[in-house]
C-alpha positions as CSV (number, residue, x, y, z in Angstrom):
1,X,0.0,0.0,0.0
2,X,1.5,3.1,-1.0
3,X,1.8,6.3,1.6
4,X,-1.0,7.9,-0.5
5,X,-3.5,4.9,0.3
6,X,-2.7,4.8,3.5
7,X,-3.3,9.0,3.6
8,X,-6.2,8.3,2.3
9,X,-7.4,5.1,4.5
10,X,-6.6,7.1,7.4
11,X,-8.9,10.3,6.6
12,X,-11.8,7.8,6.3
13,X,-11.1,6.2,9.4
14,X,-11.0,9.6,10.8
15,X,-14.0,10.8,8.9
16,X,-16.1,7.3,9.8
17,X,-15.1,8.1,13.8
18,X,-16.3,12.0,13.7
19,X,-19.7,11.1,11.8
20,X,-19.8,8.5,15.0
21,X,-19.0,11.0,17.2
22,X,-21.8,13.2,15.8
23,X,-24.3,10.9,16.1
24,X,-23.2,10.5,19.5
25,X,-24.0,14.0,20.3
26,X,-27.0,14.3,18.1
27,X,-28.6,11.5,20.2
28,X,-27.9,12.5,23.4
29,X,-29.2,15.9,22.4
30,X,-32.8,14.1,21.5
31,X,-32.9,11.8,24.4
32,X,-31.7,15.3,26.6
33,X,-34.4,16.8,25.2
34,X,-36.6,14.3,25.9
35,X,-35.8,13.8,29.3
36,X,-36.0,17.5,29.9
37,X,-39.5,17.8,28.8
38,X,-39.9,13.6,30.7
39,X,-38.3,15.2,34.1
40,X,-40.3,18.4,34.3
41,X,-43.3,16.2,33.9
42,X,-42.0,14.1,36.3
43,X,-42.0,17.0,38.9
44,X,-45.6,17.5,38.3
45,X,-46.0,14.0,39.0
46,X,-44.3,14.2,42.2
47,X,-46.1,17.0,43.6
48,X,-49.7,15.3,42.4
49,X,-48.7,12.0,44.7
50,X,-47.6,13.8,47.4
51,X,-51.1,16.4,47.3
52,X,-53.1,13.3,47.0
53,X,-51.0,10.4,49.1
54,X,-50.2,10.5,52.5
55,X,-46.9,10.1,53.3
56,X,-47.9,5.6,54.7
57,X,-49.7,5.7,51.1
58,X,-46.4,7.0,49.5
59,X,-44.4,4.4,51.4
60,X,-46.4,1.6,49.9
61,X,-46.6,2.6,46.4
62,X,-42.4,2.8,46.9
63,X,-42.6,-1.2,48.3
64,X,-45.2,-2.1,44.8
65,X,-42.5,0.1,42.5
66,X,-40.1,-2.5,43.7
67,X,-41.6,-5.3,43.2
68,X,-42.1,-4.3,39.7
69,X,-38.5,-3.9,39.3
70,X,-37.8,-7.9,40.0
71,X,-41.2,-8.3,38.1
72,X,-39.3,-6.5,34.8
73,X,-35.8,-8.5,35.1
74,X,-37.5,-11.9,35.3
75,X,-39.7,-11.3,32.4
76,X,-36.9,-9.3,30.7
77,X,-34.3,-11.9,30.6
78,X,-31.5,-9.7,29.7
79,X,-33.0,-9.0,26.0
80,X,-32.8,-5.3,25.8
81,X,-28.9,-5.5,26.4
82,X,-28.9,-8.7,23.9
83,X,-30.8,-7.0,20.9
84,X,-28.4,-4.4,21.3
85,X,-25.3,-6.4,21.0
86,X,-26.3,-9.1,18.3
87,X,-28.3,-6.6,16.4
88,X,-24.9,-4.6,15.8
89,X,-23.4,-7.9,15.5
90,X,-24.7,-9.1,12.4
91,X,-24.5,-7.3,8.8
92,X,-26.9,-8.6,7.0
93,X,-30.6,-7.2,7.2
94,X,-32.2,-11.0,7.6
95,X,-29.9,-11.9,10.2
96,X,-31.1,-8.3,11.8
97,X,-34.2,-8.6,11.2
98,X,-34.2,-12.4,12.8
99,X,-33.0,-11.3,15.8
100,X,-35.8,-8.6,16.4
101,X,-38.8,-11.1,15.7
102,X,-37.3,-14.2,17.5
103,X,-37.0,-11.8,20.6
104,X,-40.9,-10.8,20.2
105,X,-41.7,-14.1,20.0
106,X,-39.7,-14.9,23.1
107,X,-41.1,-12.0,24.9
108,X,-44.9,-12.5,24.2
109,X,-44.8,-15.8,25.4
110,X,-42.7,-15.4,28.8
111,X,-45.0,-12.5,29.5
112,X,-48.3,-14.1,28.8
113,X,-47.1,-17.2,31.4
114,X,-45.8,-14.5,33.4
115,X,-49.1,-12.9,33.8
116,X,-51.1,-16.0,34.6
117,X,-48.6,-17.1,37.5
118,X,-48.5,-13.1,38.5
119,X,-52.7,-13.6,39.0
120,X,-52.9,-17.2,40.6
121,X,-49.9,-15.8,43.3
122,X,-51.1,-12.5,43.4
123,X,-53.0,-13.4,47.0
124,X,-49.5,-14.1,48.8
125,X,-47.6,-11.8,47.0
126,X,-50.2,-9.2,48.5
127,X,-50.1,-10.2,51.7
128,X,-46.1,-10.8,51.9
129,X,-45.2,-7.5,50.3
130,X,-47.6,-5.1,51.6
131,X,-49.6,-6.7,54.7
132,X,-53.2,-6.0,55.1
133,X,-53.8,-3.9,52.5
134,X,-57.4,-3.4,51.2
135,X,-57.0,-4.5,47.6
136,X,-53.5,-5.9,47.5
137,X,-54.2,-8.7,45.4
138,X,-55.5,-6.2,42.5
139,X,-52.8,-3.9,43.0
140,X,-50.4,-6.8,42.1
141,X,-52.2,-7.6,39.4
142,X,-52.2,-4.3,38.1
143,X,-48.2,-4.5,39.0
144,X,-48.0,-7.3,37.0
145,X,-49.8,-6.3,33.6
146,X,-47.9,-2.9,33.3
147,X,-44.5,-4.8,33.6
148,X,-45.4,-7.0,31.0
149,X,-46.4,-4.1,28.5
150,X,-42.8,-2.5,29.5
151,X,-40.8,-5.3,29.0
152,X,-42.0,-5.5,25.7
153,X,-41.7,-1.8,25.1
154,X,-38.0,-1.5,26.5
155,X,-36.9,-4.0,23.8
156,X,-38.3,-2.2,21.3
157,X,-37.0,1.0,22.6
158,X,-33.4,-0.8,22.1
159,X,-33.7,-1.5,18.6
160,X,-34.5,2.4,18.5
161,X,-31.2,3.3,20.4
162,X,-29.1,0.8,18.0
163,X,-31.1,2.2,15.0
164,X,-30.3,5.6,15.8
165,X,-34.4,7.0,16.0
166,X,-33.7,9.1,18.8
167,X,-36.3,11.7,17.8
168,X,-38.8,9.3,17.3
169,X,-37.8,7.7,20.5
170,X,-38.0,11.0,22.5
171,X,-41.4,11.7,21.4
172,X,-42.4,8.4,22.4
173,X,-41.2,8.8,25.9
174,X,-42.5,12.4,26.4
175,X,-45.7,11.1,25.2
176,X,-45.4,8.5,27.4
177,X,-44.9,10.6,30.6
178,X,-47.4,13.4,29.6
179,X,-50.2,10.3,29.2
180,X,-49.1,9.1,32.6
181,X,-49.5,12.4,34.1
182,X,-52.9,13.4,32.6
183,X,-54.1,10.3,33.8
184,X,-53.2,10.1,37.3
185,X,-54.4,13.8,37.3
186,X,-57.7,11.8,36.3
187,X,-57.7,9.1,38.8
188,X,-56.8,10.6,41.3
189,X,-58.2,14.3,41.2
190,X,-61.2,13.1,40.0
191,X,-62.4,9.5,41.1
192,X,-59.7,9.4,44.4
193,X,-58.4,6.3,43.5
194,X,-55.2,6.5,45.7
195,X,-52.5,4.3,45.3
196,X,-54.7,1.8,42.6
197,X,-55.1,5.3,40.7
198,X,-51.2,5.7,40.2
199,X,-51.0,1.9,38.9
200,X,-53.7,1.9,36.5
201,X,-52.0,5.2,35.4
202,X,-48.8,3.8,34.4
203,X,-50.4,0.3,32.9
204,X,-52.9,2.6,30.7
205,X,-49.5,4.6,29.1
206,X,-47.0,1.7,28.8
207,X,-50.2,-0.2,26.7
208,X,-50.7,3.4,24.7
209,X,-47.1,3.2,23.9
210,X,-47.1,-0.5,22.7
211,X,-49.9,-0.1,20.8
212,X,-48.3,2.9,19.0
213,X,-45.0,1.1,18.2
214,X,-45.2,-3.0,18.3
215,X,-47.5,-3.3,15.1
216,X,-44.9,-1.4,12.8
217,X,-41.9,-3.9,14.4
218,X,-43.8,-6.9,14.3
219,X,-44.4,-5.8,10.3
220,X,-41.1,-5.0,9.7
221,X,-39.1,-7.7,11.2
222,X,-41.6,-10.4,10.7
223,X,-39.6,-13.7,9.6
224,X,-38.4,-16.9,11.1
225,X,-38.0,-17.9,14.8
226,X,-34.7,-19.0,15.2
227,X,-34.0,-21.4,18.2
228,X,-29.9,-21.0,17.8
229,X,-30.3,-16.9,17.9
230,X,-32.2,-17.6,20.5
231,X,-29.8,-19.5,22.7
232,X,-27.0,-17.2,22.0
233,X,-29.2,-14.2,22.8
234,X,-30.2,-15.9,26.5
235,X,-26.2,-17.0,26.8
236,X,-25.8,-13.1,26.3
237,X,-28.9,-11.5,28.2
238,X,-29.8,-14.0,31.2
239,X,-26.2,-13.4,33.2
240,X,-27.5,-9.8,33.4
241,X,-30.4,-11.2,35.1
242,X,-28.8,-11.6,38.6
243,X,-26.6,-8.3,37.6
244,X,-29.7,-6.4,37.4
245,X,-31.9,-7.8,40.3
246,X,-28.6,-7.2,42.3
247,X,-29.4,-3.7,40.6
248,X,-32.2,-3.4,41.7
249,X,-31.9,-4.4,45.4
250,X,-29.0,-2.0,45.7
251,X,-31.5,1.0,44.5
252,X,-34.6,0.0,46.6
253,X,-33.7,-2.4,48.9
254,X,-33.2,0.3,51.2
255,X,-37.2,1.1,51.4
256,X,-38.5,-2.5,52.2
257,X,-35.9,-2.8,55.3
258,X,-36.5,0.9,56.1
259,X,-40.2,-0.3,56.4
260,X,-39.2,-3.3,59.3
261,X,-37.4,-1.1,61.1
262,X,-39.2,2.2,60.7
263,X,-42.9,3.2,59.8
264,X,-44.6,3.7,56.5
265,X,-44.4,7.5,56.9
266,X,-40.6,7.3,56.9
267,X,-40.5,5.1,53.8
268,X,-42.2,7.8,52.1
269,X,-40.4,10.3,53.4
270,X,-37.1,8.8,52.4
271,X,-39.0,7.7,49.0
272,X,-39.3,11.4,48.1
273,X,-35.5,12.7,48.9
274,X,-34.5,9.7,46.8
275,X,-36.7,10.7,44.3
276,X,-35.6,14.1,44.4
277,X,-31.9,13.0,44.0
278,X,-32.8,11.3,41.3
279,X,-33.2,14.0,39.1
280,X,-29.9,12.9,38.5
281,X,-30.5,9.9,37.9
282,X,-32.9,10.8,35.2
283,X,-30.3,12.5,33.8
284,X,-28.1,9.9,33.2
285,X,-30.7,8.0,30.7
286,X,-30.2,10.5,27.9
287,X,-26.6,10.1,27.4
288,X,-26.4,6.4,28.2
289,X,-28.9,5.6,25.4
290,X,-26.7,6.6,23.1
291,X,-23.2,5.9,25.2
292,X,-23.5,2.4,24.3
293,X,-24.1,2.4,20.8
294,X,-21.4,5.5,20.4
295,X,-19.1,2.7,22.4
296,X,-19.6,-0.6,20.5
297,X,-19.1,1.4,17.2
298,X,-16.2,2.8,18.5
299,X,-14.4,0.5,20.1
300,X,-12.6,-1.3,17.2
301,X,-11.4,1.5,16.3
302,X,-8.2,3.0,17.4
303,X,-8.5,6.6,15.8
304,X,-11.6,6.4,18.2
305,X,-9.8,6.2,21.6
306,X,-9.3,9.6,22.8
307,X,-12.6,10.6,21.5
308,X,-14.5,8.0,23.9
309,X,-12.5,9.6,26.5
310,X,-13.2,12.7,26.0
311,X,-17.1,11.9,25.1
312,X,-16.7,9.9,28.8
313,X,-15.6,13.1,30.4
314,X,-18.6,15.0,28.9
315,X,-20.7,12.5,30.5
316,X,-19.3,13.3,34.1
317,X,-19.4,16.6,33.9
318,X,-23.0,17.1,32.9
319,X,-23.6,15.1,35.9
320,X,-21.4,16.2,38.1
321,X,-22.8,20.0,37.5
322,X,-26.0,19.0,38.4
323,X,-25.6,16.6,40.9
324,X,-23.3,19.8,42.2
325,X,-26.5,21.8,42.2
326,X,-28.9,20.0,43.2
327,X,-27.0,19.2,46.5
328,X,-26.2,22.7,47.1
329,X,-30.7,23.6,46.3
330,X,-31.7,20.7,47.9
331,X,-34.2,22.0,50.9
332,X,-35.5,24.3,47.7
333,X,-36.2,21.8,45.7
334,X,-37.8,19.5,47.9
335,X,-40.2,22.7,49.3
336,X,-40.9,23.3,45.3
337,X,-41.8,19.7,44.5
338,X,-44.0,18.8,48.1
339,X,-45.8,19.8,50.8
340,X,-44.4,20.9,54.3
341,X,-44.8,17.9,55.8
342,X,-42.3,16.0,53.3
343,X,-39.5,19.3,53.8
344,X,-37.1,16.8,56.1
345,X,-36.3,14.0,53.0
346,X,-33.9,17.1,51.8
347,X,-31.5,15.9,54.6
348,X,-30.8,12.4,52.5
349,X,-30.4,14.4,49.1
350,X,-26.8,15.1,48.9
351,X,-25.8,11.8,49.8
352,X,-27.6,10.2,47.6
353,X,-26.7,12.6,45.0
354,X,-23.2,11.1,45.9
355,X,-24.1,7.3,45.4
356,X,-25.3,8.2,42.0
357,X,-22.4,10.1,40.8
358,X,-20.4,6.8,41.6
359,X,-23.3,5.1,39.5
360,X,-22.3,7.5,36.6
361,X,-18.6,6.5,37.2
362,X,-19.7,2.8,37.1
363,X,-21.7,3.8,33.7
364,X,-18.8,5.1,32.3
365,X,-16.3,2.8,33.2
366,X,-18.3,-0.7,32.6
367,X,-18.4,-0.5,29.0
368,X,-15.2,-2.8,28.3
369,X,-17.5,-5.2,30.3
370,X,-19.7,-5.7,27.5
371,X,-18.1,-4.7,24.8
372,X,-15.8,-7.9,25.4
373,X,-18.8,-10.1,26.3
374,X,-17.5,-10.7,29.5
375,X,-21.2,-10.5,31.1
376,X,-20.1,-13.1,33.8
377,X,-18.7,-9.8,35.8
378,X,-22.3,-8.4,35.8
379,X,-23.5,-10.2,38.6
380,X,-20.1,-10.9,40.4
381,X,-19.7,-6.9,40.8
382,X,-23.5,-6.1,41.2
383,X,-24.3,-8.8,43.8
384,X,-21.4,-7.9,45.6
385,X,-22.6,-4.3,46.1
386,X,-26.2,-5.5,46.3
387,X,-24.9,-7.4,49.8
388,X,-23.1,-4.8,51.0
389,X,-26.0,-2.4,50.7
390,X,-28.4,-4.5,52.7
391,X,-25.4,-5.4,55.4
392,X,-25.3,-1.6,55.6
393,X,-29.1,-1.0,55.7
394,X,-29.6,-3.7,58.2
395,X,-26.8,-1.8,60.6
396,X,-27.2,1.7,60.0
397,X,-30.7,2.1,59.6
398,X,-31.8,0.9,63.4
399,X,-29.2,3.7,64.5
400,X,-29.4,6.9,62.1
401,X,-32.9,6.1,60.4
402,X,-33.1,7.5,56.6
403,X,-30.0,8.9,57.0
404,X,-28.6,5.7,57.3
405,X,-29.7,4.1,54.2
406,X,-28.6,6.9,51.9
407,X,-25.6,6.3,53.4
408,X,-26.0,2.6,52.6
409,X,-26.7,3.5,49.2
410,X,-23.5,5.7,48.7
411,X,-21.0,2.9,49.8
412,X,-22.5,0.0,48.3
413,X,-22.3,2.3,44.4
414,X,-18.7,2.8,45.2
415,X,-18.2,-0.6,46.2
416,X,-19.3,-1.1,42.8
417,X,-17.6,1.3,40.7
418,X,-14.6,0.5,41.9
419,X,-14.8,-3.2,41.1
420,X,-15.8,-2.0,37.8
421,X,-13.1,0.1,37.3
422,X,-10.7,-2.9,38.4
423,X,-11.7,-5.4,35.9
424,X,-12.5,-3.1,32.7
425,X,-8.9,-1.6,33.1
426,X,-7.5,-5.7,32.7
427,X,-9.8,-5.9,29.9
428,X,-9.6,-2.5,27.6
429,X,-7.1,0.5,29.4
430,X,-9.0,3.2,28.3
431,X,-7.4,7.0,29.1
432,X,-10.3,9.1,31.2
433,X,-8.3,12.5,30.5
434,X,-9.5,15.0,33.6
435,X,-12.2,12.5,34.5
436,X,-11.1,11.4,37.4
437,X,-10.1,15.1,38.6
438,X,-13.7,16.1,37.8
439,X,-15.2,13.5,40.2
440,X,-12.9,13.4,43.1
441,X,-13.6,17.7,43.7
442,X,-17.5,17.1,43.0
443,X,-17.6,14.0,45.4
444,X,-15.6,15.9,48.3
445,X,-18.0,19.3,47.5
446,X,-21.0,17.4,47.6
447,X,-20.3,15.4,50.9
448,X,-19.5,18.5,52.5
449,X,-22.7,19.9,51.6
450,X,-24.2,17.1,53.4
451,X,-22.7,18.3,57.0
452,X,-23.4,21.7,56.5
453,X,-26.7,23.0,58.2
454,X,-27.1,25.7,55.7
455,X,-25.2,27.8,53.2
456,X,-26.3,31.5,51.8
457,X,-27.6,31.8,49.1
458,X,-24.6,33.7,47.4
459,X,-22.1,31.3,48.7
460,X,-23.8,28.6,46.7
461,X,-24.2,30.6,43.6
462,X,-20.3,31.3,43.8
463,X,-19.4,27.5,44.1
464,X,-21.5,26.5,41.0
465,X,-19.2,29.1,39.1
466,X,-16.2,28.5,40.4
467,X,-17.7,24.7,39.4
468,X,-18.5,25.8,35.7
469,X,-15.5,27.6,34.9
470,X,-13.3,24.8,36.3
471,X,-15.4,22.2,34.0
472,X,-15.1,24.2,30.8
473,X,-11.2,24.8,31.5
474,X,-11.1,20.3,31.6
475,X,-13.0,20.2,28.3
476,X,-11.2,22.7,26.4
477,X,-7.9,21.5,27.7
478,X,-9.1,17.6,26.4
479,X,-10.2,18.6,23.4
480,X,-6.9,20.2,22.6
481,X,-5.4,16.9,23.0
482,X,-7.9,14.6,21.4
483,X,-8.6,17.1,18.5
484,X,-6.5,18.2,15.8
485,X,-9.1,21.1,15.4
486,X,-9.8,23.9,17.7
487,X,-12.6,23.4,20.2
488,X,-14.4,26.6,18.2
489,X,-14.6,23.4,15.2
490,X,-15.2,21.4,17.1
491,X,-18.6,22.9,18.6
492,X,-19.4,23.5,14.9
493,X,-19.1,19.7,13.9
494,X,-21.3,18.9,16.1
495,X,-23.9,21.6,15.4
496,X,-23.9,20.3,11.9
497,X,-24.7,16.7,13.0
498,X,-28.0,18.2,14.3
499,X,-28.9,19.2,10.8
């Protein structure tokens, strides 16, 4: 090959990895946008269940959102990650198309005999979870139908991240939520359905939005079932089964021990501050819809490195900035999105703030992990936290009350991000330039927020500037390195990839 040709193979390896880059940024602008409109939505949600629920009523619709988190992995089986993978896998449009309509298949009939077992068991499961509750067993039931519905939606939703339809996906969510919210406005302004209200709610949207979308992918991917995809798919998706239970009892574990060794009224009350610190959380979904795509693309490719770096940084800094904020506004917030008698769950807010910027770290960091296929780590790192979490809830809870299960909740996601961080660094050494910096100041700002009583006003302006100007200094400095154009060219490129 002459020094021409290989000119020449490198500008399009160059070009190929900016055009990935800027579909990066243009889908993480949608999905932003989406969970802008999503979170604010969101906000009006939260204040309708706390006008309308009690704070024992709040703490109970916390335990049944639990249980439909276990309800989701077991029907889920890991196939939103697998579509994800083998659909990128394979070139061909068949083999694409094969592995969409054998995962419908797989789906619709795992959640039909899910459904049946959920209503024969939904008596006990009633009675275990939430006690003597009038109407358990149809609140269960009503559980158990809306997981189905999103199960099947959140594979679908996949081949929308992997396919790049992140405006179409965006206005699919946002409809979503603004359904959700007009109807519990409904059922619970209007009829004063309580807690049942809120679940019927959520089960009427998530069967709007299959209706919208599952006829067109049944359509277009309609073909063969194939038994080997299959196999391969569940030897992909089903060891993220106990990684994502474990995921899930690390995130709400918290509020069914809180409720054995507290009251009802203090589930609630530490429902909301979570709920409140996840606003960050929320955040996080934009950009990691299309981190992993931008990532698997990328990977192979070693013109690509520093820009997955420098995308990673990004990443933390958006979150760190508002995690930042929304620590320092926390007893603001919380007044803003509830009544007086919810004002105390601002105590827990900057600590769990802090657990979820070591989730983004974990996020970020995790990648090599499945890029590789080494999904055995999944479980290994995430039931390892998830024990540690309920060790820690089980101690510190009897002795510092919510308090100590958002403390709980911060150790147990570093536990986890640093395994993470171990084992993807023996797999794939990939250069975090400033990351690191960025996360350490934020984490050591934001815990000292959590001892402070309260700051003025204008002392928590200056920090977030201080914070701002310090964050744009890390990106301009990375770009430099990772970009042979300016930073001014940069912002351009990716402007352009909107269009």
């Amino acid at each position: 090959m002459s020094g021409q040709d290989l000119i020449t193979t490198d500008s399009r390896k160059k070009a190929g990895g900016d055009k990935l880059l800027e579909l990066f940024v243009k889908d993480s602008l949608w999905y932003g946008l989406s969970t802008f409109f999503v979170n604010i939505l969101t906000l009006f949600l939260i204040k309708l269940h706390t006008a309308y629920l009690d704070s024992g009523e709040y703490g109970l619709l916390a335990l049944i959102e639990m249980a439909k988190g276990f309800f989701f992995i077991l029907c889920e089986c890991g196939f939103s990650a697998s579509v994800l993978r083998y659909y990128e896998k394979y070139d061909s449009g068949q083999d694409k198309r094969r592995v969409v309509f054998t995962a419908i298949v797989f789906l619709a009939v795992t959640g039909a005999a899910f459904l049946l077992v959920s209503i024969a068991t939904a008596e006990p499961l009633a009675t275990s979870l939430l006690g003597a509750v009038d109407d358990g067993r149809s609140l269960i039931i009503i559980a158990a139908a809306t997981v189905v519905f999103s199960v099947f939606n959140s594979v679908l939703f996949s081949l929308m991240r992997i396919r790049s339809q992140s405006r179409r996906l965006a206005a699919i969510l946002t409809l979503k939520t603004f359904s959700m919210l007009v109807l519990n406005a409904v059922l619970l302004a209007h009829f004063d359905m309580a807690i049942a209200g809120v679940l019927l709610a959520s089960l009427m949207a998530e069967t709007l939005v299959c209706v919208i979308i599952a006829p067109g992918a049944i359509v277009e991917n309609y073909g063969s079932f194939d038994s080997g995809m299959l196999k391969d798919m569940l030897g992909y998706g089903v060891p993220l089964v106990p990684h994502s239970m474990s995921k899930v009892a690390l995130s709400m574990a918290d509020r069914f021990i809180l409720a054995l060794f507290l009251t009802m009224p203090a589930v609630g009350l530490y429902s909301l501050g979570y709920k409140v610190a996840s606003i960050v959380l929320s955040l996080m979904g934009p950009v990691q819809k299309a981190w992993a795509p931008f990532v698997f693309r990328a990977a192979g490719d070693r013109q690509m490195a520093g820009r997955i770096g420098f995308t990673a940084l990004c990443y933390m800094l958006l979150i760190c900035t508002v995690g930042l904020g929304l620590s320092l506004f926390a007893r603001e917030v919380t007044l803003l999105l509830s009544s007086g008698a919810y004002i105390d769950a601002y105590r827990i807010v900057p600590v769990v703030v802090a657990g979820f910027l070591w989730l983004a770290l974990y996020n970020i960091v995790s990648w090599e992990m499945g890029y590789t296929e080494k999904t055995s780590y999944f479980p290994l790192i995430t039931g390892v936290s998830a024990v540690v979490n309920v060790l820690l809830n089980m101690a510190l809870i009897p002795i510092y009350g919510i308090a100590g299960a958002a403390w709980a909740t911060l150790l147990a996601y570093a536990v986890s991000a640093l395994m993470a961080y171990r084992i993807s660094r023996s797999l794939i050494a990939t250069r975090y330039r400033g990351l690191y910096t960025a996360f350490s100041v934020v984490m050591v700002t934001v815990l000292g927020v959590s001892f402070i009583e309260e700051l003025d006003i204008s002392v928590k302006v200056l920090m977030m500037a201080l914070w701002l100007a310090f964050s744009f200094r890390l990106i301009a400095s990375a770009a430099e390195e990772v970009f042979s154009s300016p930073l001014g060219l940069l912002v351009k490129r990716f402007l352009g990839g909107l269009a």
